[in-house]
PDB file of N, CA, C, O and CB in Angstrom:
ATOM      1  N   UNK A   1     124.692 116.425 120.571  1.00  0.00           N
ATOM      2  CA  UNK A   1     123.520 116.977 119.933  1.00  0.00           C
ATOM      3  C   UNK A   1     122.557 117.555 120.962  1.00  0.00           C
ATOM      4  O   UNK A   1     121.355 117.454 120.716  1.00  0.00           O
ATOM      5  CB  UNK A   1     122.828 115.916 119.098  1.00  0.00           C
ATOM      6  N   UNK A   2     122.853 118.004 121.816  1.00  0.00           N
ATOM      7  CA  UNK A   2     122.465 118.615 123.367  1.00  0.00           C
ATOM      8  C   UNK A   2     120.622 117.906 123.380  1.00  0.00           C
ATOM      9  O   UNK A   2     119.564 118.528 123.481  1.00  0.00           O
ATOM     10  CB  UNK A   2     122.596 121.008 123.424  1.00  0.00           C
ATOM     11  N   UNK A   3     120.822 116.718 123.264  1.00  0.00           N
ATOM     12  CA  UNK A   3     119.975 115.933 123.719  1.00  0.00           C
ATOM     13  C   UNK A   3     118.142 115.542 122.656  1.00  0.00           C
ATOM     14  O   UNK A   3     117.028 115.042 122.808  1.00  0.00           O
ATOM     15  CB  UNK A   3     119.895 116.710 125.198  1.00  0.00           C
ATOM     16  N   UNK A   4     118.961 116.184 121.706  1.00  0.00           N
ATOM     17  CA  UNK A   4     117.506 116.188 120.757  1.00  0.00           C
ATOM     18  C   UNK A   4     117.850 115.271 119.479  1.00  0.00           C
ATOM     19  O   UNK A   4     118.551 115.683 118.555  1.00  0.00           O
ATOM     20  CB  UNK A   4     117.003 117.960 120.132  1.00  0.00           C
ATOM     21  N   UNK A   5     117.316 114.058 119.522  1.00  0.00           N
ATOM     22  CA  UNK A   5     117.383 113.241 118.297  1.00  0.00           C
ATOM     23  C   UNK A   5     117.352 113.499 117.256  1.00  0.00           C
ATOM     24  O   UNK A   5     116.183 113.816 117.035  1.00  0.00           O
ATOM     25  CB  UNK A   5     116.757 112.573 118.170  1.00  0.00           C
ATOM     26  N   UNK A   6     118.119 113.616 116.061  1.00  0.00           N
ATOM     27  CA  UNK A   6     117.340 114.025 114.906  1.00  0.00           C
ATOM     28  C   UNK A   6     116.052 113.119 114.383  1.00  0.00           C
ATOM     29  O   UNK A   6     115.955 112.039 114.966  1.00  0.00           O
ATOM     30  CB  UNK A   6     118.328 114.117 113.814  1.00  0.00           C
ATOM     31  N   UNK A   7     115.290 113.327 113.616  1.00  0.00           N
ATOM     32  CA  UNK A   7     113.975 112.635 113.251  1.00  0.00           C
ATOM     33  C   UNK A   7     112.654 112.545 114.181  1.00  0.00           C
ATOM     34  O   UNK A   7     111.625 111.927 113.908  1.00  0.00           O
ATOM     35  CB  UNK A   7     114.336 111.298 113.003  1.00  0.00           C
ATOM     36  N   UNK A   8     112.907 113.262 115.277  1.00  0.00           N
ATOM     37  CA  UNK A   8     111.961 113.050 116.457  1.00  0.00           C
ATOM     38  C   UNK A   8     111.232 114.411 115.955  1.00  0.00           C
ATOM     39  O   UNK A   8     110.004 114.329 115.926  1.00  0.00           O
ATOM     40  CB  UNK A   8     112.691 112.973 118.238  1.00  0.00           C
ATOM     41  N   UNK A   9     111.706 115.450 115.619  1.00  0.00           N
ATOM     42  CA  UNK A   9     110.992 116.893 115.447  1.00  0.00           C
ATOM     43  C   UNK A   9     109.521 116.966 114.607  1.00  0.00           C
ATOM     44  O   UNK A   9     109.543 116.150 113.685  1.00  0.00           O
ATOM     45  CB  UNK A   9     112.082 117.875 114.596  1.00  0.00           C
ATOM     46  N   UNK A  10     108.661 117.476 114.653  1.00  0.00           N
ATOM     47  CA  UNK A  10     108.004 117.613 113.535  1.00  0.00           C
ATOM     48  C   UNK A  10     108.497 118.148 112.477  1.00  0.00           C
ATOM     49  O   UNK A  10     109.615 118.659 112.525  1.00  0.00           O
ATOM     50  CB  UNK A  10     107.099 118.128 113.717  1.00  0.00           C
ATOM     51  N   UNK A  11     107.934 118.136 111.595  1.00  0.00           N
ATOM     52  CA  UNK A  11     108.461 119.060 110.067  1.00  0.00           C
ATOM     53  C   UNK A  11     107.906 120.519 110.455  1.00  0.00           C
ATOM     54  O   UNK A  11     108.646 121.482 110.255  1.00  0.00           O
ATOM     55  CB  UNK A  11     107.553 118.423 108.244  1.00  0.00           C
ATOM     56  N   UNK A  12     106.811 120.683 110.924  1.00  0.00           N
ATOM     57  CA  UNK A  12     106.938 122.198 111.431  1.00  0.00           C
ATOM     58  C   UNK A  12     105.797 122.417 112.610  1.00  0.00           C
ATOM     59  O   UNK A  12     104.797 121.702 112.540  1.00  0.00           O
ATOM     60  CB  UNK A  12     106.648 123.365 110.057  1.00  0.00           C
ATOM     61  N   UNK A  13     105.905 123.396 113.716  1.00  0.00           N
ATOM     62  CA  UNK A  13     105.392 123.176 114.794  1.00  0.00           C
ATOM     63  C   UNK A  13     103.896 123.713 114.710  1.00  0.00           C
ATOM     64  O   UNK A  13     103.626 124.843 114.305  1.00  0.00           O
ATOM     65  CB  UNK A  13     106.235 123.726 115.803  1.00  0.00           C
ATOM     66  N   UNK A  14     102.890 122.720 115.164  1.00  0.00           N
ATOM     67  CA  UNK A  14     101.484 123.009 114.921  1.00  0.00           C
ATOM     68  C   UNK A  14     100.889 124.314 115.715  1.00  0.00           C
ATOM     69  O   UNK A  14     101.264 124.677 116.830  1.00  0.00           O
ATOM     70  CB  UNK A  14     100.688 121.732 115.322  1.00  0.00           C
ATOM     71  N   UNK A  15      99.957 124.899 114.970  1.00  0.00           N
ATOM     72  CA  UNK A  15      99.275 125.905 115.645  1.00  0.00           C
ATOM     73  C   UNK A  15      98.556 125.857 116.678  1.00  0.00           C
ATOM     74  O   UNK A  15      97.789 124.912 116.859  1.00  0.00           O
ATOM     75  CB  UNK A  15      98.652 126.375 115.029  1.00  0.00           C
ATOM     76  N   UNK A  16      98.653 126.678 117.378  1.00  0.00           N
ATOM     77  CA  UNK A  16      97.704 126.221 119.041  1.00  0.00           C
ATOM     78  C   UNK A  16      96.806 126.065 118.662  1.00  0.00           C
ATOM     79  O   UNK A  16      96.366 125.300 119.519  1.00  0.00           O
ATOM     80  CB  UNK A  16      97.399 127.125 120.342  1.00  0.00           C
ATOM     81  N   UNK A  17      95.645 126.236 117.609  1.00  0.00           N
ATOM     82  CA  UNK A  17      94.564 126.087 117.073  1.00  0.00           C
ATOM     83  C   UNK A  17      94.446 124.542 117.133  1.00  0.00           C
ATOM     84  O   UNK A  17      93.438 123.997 117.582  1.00  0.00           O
ATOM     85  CB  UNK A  17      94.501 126.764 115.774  1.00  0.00           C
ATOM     86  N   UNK A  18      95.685 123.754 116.588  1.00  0.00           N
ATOM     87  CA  UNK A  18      96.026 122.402 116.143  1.00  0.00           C
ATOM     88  C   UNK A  18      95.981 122.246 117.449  1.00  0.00           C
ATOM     89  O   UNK A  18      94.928 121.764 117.866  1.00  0.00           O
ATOM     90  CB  UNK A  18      97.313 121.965 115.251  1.00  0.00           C
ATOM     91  N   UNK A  19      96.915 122.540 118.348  1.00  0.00           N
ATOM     92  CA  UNK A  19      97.025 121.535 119.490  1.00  0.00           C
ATOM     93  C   UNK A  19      95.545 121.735 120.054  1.00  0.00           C
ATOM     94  O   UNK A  19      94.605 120.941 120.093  1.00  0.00           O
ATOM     95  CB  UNK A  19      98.351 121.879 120.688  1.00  0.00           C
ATOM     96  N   UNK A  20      95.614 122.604 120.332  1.00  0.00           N
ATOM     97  CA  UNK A  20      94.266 122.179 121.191  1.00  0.00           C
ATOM     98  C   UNK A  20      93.350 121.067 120.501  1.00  0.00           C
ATOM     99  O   UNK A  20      93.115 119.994 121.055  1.00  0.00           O
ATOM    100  CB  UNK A  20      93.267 123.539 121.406  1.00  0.00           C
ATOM    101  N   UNK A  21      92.732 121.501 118.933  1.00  0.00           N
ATOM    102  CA  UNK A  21      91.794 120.479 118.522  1.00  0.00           C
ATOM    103  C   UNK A  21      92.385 119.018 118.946  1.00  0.00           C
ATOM    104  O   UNK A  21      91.558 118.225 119.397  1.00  0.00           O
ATOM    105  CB  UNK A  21      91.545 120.599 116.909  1.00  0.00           C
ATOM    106  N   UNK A  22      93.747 118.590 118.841  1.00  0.00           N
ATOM    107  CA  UNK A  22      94.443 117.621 119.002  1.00  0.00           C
ATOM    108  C   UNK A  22      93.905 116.701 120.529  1.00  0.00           C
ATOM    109  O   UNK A  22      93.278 115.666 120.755  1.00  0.00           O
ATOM    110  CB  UNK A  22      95.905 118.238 118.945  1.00  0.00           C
ATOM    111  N   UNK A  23      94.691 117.965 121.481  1.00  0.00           N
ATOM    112  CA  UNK A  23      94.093 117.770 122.859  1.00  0.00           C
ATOM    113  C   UNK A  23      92.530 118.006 123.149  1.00  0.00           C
ATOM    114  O   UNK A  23      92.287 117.590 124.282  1.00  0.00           O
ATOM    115  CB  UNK A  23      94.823 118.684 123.745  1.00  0.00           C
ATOM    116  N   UNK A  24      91.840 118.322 122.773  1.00  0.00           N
ATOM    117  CA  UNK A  24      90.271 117.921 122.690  1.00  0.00           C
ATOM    118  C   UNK A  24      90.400 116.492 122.015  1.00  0.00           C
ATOM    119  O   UNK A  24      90.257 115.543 122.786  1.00  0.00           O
ATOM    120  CB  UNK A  24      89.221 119.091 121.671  1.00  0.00           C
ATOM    121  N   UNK A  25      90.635 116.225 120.765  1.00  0.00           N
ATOM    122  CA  UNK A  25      90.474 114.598 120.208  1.00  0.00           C
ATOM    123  C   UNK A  25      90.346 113.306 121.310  1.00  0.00           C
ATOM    124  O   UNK A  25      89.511 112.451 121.605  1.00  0.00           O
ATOM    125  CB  UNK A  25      91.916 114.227 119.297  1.00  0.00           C
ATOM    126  N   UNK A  26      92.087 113.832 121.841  1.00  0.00           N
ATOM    127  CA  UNK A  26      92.769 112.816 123.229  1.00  0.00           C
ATOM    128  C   UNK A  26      91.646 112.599 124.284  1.00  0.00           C
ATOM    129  O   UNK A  26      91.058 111.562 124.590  1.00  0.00           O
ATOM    130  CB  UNK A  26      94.211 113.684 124.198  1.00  0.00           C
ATOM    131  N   UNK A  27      91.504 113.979 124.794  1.00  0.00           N
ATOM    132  CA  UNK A  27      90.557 114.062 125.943  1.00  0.00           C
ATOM    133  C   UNK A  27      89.239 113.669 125.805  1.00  0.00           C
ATOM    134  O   UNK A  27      88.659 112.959 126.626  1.00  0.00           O
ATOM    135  CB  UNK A  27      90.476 115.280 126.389  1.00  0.00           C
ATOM    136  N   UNK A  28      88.633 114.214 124.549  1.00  0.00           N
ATOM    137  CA  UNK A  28      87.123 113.645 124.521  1.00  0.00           C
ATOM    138  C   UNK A  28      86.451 112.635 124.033  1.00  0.00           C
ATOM    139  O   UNK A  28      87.066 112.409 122.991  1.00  0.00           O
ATOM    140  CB  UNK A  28      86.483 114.285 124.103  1.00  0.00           C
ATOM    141  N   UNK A  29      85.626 111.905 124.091  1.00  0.00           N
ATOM    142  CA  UNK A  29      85.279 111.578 123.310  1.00  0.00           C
ATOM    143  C   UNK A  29      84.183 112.005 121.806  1.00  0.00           C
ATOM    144  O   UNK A  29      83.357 112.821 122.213  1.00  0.00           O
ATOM    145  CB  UNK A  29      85.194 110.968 123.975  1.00  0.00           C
ATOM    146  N   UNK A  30      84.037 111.820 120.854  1.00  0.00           N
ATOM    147  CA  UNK A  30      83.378 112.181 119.710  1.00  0.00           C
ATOM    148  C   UNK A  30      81.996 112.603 119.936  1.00  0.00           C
ATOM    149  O   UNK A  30      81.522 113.513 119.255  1.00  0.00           O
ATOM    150  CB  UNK A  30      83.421 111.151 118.809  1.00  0.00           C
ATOM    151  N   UNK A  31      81.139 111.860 121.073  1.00  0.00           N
ATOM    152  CA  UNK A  31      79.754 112.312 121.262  1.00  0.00           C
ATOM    153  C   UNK A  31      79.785 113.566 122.304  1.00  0.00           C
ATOM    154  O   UNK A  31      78.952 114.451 122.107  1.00  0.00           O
ATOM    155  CB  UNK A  31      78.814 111.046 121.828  1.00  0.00           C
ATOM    156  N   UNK A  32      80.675 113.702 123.383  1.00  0.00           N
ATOM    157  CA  UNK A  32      81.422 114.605 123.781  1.00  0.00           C
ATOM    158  C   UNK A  32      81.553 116.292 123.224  1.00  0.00           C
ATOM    159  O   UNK A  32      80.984 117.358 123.457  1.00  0.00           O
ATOM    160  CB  UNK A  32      82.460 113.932 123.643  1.00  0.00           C
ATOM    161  N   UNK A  33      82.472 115.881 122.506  1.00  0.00           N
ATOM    162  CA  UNK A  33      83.234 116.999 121.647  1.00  0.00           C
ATOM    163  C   UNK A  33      81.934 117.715 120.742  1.00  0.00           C
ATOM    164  O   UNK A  33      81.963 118.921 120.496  1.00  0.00           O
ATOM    165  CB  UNK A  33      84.600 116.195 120.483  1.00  0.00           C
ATOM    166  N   UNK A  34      80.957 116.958 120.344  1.00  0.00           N
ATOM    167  CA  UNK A  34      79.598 117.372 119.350  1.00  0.00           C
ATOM    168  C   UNK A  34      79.049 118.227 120.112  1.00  0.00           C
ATOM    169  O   UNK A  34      78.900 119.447 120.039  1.00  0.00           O
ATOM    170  CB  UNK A  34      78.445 116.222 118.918  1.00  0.00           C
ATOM    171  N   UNK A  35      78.667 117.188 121.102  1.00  0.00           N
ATOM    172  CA  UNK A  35      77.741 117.935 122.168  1.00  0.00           C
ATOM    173  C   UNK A  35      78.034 119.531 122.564  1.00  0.00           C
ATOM    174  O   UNK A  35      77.311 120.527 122.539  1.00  0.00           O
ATOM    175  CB  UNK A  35      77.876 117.100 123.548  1.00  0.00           C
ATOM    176  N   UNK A  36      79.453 119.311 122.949  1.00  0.00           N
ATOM    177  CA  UNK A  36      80.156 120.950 123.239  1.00  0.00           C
ATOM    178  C   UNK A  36      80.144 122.053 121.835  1.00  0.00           C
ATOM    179  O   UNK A  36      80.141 123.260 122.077  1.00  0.00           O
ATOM    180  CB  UNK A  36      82.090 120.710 123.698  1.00  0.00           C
ATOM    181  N   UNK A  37      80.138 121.645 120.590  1.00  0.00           N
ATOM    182  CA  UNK A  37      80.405 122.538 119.562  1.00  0.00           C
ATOM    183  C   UNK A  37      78.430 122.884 119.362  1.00  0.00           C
ATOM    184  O   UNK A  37      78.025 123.946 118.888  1.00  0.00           O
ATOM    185  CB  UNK A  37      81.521 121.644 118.005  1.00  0.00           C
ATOM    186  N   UNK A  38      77.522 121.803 119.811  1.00  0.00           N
ATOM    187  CA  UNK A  38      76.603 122.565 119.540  1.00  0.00           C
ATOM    188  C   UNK A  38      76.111 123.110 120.734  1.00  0.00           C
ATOM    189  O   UNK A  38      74.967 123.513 120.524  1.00  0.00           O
ATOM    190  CB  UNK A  38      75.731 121.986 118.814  1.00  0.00           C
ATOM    191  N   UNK A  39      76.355 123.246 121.544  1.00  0.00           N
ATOM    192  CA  UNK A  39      76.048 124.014 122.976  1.00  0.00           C
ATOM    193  C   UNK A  39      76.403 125.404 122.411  1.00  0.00           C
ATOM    194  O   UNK A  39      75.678 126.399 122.381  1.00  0.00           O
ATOM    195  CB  UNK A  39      77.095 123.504 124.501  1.00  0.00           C
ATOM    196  N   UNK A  40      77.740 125.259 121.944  1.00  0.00           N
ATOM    197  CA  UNK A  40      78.511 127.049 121.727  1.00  0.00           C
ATOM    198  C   UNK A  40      77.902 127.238 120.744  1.00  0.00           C
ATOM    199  O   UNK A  40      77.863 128.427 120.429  1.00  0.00           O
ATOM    200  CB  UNK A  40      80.279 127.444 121.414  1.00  0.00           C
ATOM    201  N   UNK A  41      77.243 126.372 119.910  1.00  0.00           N
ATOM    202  CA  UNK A  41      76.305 126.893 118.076  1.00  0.00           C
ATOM    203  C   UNK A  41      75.142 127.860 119.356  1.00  0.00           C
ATOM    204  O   UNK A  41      74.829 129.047 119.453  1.00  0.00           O
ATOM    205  CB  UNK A  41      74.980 124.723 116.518  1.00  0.00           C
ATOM    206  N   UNK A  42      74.890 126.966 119.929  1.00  0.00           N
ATOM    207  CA  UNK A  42      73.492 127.664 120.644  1.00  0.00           C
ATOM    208  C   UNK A  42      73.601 128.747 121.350  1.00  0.00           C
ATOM    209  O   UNK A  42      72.651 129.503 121.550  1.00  0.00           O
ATOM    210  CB  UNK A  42      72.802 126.854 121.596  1.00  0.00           C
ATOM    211  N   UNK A  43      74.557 128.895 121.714  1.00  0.00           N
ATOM    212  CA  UNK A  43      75.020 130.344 122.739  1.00  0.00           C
ATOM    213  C   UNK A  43      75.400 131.265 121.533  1.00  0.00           C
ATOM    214  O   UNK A  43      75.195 132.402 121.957  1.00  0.00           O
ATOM    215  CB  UNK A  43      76.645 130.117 124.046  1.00  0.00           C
ATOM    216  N   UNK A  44      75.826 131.347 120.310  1.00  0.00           N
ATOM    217  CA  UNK A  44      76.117 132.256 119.322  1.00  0.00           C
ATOM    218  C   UNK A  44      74.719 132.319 118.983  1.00  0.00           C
ATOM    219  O   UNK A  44      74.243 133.442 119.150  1.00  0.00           O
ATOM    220  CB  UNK A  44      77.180 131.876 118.193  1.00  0.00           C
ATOM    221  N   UNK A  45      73.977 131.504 118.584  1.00  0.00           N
ATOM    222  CA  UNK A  45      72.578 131.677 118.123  1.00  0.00           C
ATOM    223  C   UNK A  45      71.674 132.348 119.041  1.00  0.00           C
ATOM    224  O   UNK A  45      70.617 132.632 118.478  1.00  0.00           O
ATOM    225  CB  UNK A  45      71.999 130.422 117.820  1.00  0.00           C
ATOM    226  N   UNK A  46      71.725 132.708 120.292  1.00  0.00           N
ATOM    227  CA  UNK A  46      70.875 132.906 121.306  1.00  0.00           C
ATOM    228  C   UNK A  46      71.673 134.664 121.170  1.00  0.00           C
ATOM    229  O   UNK A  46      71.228 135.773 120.876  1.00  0.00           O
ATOM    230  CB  UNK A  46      71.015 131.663 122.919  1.00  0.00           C
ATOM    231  N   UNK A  47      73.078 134.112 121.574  1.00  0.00           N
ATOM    232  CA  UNK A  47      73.826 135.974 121.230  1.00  0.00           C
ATOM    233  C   UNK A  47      72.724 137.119 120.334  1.00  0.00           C
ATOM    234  O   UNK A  47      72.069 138.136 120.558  1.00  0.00           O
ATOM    235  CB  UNK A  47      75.588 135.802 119.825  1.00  0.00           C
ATOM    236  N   UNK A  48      73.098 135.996 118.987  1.00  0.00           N
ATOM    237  CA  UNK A  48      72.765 136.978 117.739  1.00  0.00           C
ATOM    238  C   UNK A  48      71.378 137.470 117.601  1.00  0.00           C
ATOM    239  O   UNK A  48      71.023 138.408 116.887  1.00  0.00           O
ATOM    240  CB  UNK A  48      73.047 136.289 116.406  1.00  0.00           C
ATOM    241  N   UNK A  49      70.327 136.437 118.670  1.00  0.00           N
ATOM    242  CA  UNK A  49      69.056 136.742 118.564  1.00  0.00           C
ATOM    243  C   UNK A  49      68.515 138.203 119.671  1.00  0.00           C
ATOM    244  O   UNK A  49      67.519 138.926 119.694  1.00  0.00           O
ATOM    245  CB  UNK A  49      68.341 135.272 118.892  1.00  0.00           C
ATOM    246  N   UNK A  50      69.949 138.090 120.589  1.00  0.00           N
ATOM    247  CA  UNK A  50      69.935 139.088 121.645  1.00  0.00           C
ATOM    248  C   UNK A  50      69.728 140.355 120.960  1.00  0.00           C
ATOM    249  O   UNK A  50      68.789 141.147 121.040  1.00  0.00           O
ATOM    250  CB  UNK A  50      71.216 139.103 122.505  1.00  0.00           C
ATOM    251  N   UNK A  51      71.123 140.394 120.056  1.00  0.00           N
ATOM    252  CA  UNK A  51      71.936 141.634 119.587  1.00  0.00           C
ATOM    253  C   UNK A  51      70.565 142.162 118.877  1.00  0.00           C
ATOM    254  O   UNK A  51      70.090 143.266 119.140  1.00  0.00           O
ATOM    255  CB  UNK A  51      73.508 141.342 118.463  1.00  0.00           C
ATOM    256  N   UNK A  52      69.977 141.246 117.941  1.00  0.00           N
ATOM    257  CA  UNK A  52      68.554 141.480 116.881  1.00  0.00           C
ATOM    258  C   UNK A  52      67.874 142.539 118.038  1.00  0.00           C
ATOM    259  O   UNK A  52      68.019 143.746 118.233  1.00  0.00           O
ATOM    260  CB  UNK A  52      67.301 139.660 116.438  1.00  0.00           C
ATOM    261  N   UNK A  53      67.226 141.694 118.571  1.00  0.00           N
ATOM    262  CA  UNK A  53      66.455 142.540 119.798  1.00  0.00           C
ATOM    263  C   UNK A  53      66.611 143.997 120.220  1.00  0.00           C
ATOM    264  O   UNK A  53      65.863 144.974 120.209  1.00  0.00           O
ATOM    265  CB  UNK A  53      66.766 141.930 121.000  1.00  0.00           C
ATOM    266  N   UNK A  54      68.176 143.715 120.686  1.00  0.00           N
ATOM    267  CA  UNK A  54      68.168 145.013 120.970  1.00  0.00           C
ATOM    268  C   UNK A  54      68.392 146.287 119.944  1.00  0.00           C
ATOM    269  O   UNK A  54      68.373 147.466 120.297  1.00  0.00           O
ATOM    270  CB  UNK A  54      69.028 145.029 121.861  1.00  0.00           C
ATOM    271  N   UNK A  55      68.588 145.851 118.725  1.00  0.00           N
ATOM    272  CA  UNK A  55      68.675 146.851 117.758  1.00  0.00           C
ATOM    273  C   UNK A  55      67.215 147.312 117.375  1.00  0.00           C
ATOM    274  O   UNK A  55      66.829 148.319 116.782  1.00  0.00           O
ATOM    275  CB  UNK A  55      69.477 146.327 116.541  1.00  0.00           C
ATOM    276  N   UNK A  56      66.665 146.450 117.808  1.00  0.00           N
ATOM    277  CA  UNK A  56      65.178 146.723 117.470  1.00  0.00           C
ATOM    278  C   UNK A  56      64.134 147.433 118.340  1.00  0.00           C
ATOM    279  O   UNK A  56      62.982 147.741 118.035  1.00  0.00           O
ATOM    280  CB  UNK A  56      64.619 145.535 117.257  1.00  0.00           C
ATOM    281  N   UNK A  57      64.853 147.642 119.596  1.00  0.00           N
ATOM    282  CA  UNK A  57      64.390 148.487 120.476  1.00  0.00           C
ATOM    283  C   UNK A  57      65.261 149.467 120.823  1.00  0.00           C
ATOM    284  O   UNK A  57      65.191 149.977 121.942  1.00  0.00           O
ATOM    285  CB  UNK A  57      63.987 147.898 121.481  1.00  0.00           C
ATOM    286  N   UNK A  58      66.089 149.813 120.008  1.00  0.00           N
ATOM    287  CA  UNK A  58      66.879 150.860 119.983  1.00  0.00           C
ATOM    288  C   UNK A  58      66.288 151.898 118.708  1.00  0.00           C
ATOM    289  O   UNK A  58      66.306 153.129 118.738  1.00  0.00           O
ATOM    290  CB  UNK A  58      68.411 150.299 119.821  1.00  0.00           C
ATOM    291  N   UNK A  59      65.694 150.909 117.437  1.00  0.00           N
ATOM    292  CA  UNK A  59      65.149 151.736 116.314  1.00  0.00           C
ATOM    293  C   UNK A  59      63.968 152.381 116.936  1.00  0.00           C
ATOM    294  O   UNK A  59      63.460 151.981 117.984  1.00  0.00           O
ATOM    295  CB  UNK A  59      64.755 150.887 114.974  1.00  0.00           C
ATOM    296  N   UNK A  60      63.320 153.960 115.861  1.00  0.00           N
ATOM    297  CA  UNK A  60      62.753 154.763 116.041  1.00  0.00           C
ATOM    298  C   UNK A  60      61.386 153.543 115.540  1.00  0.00           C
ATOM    299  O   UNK A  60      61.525 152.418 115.060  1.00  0.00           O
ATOM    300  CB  UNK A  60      63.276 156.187 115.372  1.00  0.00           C
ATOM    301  N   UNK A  61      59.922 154.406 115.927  1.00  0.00           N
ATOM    302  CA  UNK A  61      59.176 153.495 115.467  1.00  0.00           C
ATOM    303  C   UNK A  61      58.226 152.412 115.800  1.00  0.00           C
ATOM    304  O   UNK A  61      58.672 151.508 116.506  1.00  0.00           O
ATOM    305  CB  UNK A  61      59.734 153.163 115.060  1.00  0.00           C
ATOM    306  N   UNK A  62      57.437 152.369 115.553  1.00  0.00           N
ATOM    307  CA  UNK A  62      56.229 151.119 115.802  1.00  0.00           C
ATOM    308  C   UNK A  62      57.232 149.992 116.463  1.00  0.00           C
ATOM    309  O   UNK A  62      58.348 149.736 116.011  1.00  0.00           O
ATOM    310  CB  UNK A  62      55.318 150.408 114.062  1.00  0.00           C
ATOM    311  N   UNK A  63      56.573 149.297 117.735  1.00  0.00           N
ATOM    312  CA  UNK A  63      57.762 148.621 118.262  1.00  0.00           C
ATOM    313  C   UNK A  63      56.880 147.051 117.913  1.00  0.00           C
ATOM    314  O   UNK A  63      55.652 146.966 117.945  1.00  0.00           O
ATOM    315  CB  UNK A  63      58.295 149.115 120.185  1.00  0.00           C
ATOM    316  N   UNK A  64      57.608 146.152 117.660  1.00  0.00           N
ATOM    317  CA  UNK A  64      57.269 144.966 116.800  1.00  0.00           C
ATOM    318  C   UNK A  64      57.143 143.744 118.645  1.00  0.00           C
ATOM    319  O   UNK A  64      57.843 143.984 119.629  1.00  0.00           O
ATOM    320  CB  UNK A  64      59.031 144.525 115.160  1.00  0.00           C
ATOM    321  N   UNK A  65      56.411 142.921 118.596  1.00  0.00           N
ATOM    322  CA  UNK A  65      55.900 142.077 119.609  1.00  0.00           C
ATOM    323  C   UNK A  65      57.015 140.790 119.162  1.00  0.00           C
ATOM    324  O   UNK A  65      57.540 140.450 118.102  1.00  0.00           O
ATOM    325  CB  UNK A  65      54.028 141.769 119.493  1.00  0.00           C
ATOM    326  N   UNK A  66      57.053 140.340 120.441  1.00  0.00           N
ATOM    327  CA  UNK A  66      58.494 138.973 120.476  1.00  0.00           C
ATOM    328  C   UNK A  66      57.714 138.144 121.530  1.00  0.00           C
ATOM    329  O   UNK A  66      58.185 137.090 121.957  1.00  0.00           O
ATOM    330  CB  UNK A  66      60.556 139.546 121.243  1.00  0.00           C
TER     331      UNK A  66
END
């Protein structure tokens, strides 16, 4: 059986999406892993407040105070 057990396989092979969350689980711990998903909330939130900005000094027009 060139060396592969039957019953050892998964039923079907997880998405790297899966493994990784998987291998984050292993590796981190839970206060950890939070900490990192709201760091990246804050860097998308800081992004989107960028992008705002600059559309707003790109529009024609009375320029608005920040």
């Amino acid at each position: 059986m060139s060396g592969v057990q039957r019953g050892l396989l998964p039923a079907r092979m997880p998405s790297v999406g899966g493994a990784l969350r998987y291998a984050e689980s292993v590796l981190l711990a839970g206060g950890q892993r939070q900490a990192r998903r709201n760091a990246w909330a804050a860097v998308c939130e800081n992004r989107r407040h960028a992008a705002e900005r600059d559309d707003a000094d790109a529009a024609p027009g009375p320029r608005r105070l920040s």
